[in-house]
C-alpha positions in Angstrom: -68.4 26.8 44.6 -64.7 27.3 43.6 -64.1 30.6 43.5 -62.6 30.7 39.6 -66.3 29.1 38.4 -67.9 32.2 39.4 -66.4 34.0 35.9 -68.2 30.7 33.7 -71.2 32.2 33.5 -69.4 35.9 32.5 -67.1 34.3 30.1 -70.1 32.3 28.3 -72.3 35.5 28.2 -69.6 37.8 26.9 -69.0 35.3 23.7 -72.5 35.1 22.5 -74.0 38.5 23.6 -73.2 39.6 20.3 -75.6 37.4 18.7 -78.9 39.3 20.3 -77.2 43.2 20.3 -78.8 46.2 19.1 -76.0 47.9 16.2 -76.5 51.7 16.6 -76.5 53.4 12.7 -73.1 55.1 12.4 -72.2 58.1 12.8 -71.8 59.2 9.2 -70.2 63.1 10.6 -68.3 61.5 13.1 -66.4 59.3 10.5 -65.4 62.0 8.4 -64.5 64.1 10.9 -61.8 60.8 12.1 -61.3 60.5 8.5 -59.7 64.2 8.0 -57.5 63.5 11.6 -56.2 60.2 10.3 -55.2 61.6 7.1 -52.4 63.3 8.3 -49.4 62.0 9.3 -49.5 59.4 12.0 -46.9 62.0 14.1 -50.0 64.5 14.0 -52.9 62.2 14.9 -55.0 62.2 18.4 -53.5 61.4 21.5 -53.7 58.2 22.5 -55.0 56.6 25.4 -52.3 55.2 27.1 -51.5 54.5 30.7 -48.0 56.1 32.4 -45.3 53.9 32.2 -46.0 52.0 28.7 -43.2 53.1 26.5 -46.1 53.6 23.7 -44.8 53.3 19.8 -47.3 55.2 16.9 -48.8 52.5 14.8 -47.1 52.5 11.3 -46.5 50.6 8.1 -44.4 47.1 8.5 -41.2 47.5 8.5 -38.9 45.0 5.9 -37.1 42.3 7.8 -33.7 42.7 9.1 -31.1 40.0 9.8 -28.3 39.5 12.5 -24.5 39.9 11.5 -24.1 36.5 12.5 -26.8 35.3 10.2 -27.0 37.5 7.3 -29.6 36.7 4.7 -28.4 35.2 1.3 -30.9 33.6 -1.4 -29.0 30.2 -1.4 -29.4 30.2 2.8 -33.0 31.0 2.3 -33.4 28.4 -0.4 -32.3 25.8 2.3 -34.5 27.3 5.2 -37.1 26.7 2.9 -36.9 23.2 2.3 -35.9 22.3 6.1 -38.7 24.2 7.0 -41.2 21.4 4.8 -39.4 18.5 5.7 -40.9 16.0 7.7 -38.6 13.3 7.3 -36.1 15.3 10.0 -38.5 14.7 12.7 -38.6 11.9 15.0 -41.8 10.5 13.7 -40.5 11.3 10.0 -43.8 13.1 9.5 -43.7 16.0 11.4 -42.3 19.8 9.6 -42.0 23.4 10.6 -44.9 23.5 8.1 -47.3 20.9 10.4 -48.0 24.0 12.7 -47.2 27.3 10.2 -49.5 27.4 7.4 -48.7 30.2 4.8 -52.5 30.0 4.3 -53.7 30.0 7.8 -51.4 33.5 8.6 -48.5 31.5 9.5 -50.2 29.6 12.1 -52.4 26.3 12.0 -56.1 27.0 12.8 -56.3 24.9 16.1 -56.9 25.8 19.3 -53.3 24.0 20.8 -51.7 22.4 17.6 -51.2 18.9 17.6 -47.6 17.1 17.7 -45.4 14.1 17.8 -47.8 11.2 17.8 -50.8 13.6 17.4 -50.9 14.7 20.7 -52.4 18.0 21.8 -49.8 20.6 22.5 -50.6 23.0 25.2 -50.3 26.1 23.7 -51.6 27.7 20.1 -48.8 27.7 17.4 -48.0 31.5 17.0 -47.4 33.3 13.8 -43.7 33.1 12.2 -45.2 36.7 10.5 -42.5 39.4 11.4 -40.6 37.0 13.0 -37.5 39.0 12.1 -38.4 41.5 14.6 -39.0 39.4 17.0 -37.0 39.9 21.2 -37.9 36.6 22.4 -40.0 33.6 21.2 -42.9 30.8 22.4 -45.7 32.2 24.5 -43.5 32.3 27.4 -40.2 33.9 25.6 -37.9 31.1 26.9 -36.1 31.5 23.3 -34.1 34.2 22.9 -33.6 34.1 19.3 -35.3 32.2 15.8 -31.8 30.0 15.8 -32.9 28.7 19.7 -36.3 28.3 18.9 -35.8 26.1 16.0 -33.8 23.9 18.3 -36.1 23.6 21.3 -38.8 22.6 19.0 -36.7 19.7 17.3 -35.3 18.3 20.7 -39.0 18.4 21.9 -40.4 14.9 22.5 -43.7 16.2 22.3 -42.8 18.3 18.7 -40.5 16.8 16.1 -39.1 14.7 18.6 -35.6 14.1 17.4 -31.8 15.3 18.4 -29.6 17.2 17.0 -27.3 14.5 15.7 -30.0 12.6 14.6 -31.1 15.5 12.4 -27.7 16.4 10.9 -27.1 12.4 10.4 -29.7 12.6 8.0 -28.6 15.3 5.9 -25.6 14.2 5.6 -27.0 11.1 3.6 -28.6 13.3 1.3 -26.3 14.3 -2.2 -29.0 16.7 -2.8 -29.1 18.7 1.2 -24.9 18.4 0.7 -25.4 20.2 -2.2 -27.4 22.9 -0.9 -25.2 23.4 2.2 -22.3 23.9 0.0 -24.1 26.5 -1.7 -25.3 28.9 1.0 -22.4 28.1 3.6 -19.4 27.3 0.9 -19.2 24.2 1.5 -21.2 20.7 1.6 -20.5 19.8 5.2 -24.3 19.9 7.3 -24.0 20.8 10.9 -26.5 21.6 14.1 -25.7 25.4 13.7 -25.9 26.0 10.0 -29.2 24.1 9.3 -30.7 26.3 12.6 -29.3 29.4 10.4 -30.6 28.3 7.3 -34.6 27.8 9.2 -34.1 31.1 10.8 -33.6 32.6 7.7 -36.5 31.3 6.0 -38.8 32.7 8.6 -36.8 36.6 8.7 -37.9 36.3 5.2 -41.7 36.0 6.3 -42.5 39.5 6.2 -45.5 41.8 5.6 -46.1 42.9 2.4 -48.1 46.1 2.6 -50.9 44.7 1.5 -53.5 45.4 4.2 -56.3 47.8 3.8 -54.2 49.8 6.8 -50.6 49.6 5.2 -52.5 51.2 1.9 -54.5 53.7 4.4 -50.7 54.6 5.9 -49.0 55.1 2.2 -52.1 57.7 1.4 -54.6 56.1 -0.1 -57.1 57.6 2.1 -60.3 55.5 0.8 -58.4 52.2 1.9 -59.9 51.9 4.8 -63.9 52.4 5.3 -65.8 55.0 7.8 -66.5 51.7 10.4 -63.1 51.0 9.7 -61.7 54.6 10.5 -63.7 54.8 13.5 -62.8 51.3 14.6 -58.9 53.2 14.2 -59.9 55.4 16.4 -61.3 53.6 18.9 -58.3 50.9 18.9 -55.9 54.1 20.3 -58.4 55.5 22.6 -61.1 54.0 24.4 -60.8 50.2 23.5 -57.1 50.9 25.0 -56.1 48.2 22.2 -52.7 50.8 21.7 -51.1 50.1 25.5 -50.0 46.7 24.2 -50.7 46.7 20.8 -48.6 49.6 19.0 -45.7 50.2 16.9 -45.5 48.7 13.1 -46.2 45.5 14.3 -48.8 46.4 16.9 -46.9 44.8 19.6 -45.2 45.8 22.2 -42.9 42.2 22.2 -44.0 42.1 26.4 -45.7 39.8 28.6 -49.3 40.4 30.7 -51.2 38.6 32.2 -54.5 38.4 31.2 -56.4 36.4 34.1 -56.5 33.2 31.6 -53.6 31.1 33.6 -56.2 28.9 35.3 -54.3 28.9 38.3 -55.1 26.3 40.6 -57.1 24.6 37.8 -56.9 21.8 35.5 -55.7 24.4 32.5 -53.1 25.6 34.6 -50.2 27.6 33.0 -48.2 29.7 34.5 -47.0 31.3 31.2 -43.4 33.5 31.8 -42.8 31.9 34.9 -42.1 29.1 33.8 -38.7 30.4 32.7 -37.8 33.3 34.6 -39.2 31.9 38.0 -40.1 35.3 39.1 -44.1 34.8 41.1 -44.5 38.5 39.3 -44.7 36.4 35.9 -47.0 34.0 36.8 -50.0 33.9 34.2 -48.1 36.2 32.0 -48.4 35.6 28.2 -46.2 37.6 25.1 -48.3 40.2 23.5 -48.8 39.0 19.9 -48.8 41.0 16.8 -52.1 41.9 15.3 -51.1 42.1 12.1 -53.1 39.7 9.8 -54.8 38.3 13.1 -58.0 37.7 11.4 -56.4 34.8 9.6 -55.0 33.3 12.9 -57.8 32.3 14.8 -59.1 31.1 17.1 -56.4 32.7 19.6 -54.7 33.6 23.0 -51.7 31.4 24.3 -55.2 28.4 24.5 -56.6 28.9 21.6 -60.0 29.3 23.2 -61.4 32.5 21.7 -62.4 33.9 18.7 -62.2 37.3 17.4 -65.7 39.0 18.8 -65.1 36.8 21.8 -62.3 38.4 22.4 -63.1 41.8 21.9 -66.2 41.0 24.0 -63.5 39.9 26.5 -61.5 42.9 26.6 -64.9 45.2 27.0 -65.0 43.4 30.0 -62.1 44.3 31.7 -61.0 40.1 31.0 -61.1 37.3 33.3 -60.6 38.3 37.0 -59.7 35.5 39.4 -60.6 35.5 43.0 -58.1 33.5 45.6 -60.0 30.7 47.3 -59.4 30.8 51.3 -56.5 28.7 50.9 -54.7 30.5 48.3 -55.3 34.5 50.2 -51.9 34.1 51.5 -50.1 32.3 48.0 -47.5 34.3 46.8 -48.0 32.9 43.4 -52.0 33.9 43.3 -51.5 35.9 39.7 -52.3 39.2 39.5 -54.0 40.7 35.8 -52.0 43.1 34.0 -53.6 46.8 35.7 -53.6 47.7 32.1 -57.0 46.0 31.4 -60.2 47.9 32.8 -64.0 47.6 31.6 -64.6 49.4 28.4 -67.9 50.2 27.9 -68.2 49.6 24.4 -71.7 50.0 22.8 -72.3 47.0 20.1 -72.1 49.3 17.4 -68.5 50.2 18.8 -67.2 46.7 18.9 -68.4 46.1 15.6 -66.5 49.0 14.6 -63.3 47.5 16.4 -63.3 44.2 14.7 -63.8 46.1 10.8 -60.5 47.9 12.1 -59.2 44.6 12.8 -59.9 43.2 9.3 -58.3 46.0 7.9 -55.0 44.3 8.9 -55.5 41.3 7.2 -52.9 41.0 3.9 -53.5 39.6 0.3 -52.8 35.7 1.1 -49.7 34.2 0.4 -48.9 30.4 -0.2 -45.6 29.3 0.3 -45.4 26.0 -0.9 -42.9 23.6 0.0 -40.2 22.8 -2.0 -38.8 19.7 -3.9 -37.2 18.1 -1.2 -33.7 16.3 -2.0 -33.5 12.5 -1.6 -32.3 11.2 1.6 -30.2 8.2 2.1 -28.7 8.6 -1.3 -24.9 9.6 -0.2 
């Protein structure tokens, strides 16, 4: 038997032991005894469980987008971003947007497990949220983009995504009165170019932001009945025993790194080798970006494969995650990955990880729907 096959049977039992578990009752003292630490400040709440060396930020209400001097925001540039952002007819197929993968009703994502793109093939990864994208270090799974500008343009030149050039793209918006038009108002004038139209997207997705909607954003301005007792206690357990807060933390519980999570398949069929793919470093192979929790219960199902869903993946974590074993052949491979030391078995009792996941809801926001936009007429100059 391969040596990977022997987690199967773990992997499988983890995702449906949920189904048969015994809930304990709550703990009706315990939760108001949370409830009176979590009503002070965040500064002044327990200690966390965190391991030396993570550089851990307290969890806190979103923060409003900000925008880089060389792309400050303006309503007209926004305006624009929008409408590339919906426009299929800039792709290679003429069919594929922004929009095909980032659903304002799916949490800014698409609701598959790899999304599916130019020609309808299966992409390899799951489309991540544009949600807080302003904030964002690096972007894709593997942070080969450094900022929103680059990772608009590695997704057009993508045969596989919208499958077109950058000439191509800016050919067709130069036969359009109507996109001249809109150029001329957020840049000053009508000429469309590569690095203006990237602006213009990236400035439609800074403008993503959250709204302090969630039951937790309320809980953090002081409404102190936002959030309910298995709620509170699912707080609680995110920053101390379900370790959630060593990678998930700060406002946008994330800590913008990569781990690996023993889910590169190494040696397999699935195989990705995540970060190293672009830093080349055998220390990155199998590492994946952290992703922001906030709203995640409208992105499912999730990690870089889309293969979970949520209680899977809390039943996941309990475990400690995937661990894989080297075969014979591969004792001595300097690529074997190695999982983040950061993950560890939990112990959580079912009542505990049903806790966890009404914590998780709590981050979910009202839902939005951005709609696209009438889209100028091309081929009209």
């Amino acid at each position: 038997m391969h040596p990977l096959a022997r987690s199967l049977p773990l992997l499988l039992g983890l995702l449906a032991c949920c189904a048969t578990a015994v809930v304990e009752p709550p703990d009706d003292a315990a939760a108001a005894t949370l409830r009176a630490a979590y009503s002070q400040p965040p500064a002044a709440w327990p200690a966390a469980t965190i391991d030396p060396g993570v550089a851990f930020v307290e969890l806190g209400r979103a923060p409003a987008p900000t925008y880089p001097p060389a792309n400050p925001w303006s309503k007209q540039k926004q305006a624009l971003g929008h409408a590339l952002f919906f426009d299929g007819r800039l792709s290679g197929t003429g069919q594929m947007a922004c929009a095909s993968c980032h659903d304002s009703n799916l949490g800014w994502s698409d609701g598959r497990p790899t999304s599916l793109g130019h020609g309808a093939l299966a992409l390899a990864r799951n489309a991540p949220s544009i949600l807080n994208s302003a904030h964002g270090r690096s972007f894709f799974w593997d942070g080969r983009a450094a900022s929103l500008e680059d990772q608009a343009l590695a997704v057009f030149e993508n045969g596989r995504e919208m499958a077109t050039s950058g000439e191509a793209l800016v050919a067709k918006l130069r036969s359009s009165r109507g996109y001249r038009a809109m150029f001329a108002a957020a840049f000053g004038d009508e000429e469309p170019t590569l690095p203006r139209a990237l602006a213009a997207l990236a400035t439609f997705e800074r403008a993503q932001a959250s709204d302090g909607s969630s039951d937790f954003d309320r809980f953090l301005a002081g409404d102190r009945a936002a959030l309910s007792d298995a709620q509170v206690r699912g707080l609680h357990l995110f920053r101390t025993k379900a370790r959630c807060a060593n990678c998930h933390h700060g406002p946008l519980l994330t800590d913008g790194g990569f781990h690996d999570l023993g889910l590169s398949y190494y040696g397999r069929k699935r195989q990705d080798l995540g970060r190293h793919a672009v830093t080349r470093d055998p220390a990155d192979v199998g590492r994946f970006k952290t992703p922001s929790l906030r709203n995640v219960a409208r992105t499912a199902p999730y990690m870089h494969n889309g293969l979970f869903d949520l209680p899977g993946i809390v039943n996941m974590y309990d475990a400690g995650m995937a661990t894989l074993v080297p075969s014979p052949e591969q004792a001595q491979d300097p690529m074997f990955p190695t999982k983040s030391p950061l993950l560890q078995k939990l112990g959580l009792t079912a009542g505990e990880k049903k806790d966890l996941l009404a914590f998780l809801e709590a981050l979910t926001e009202r839902r939005r729907r951005v709609s696209a936009p009438q889209l100028p007429p091309l081929d009209d100059a």
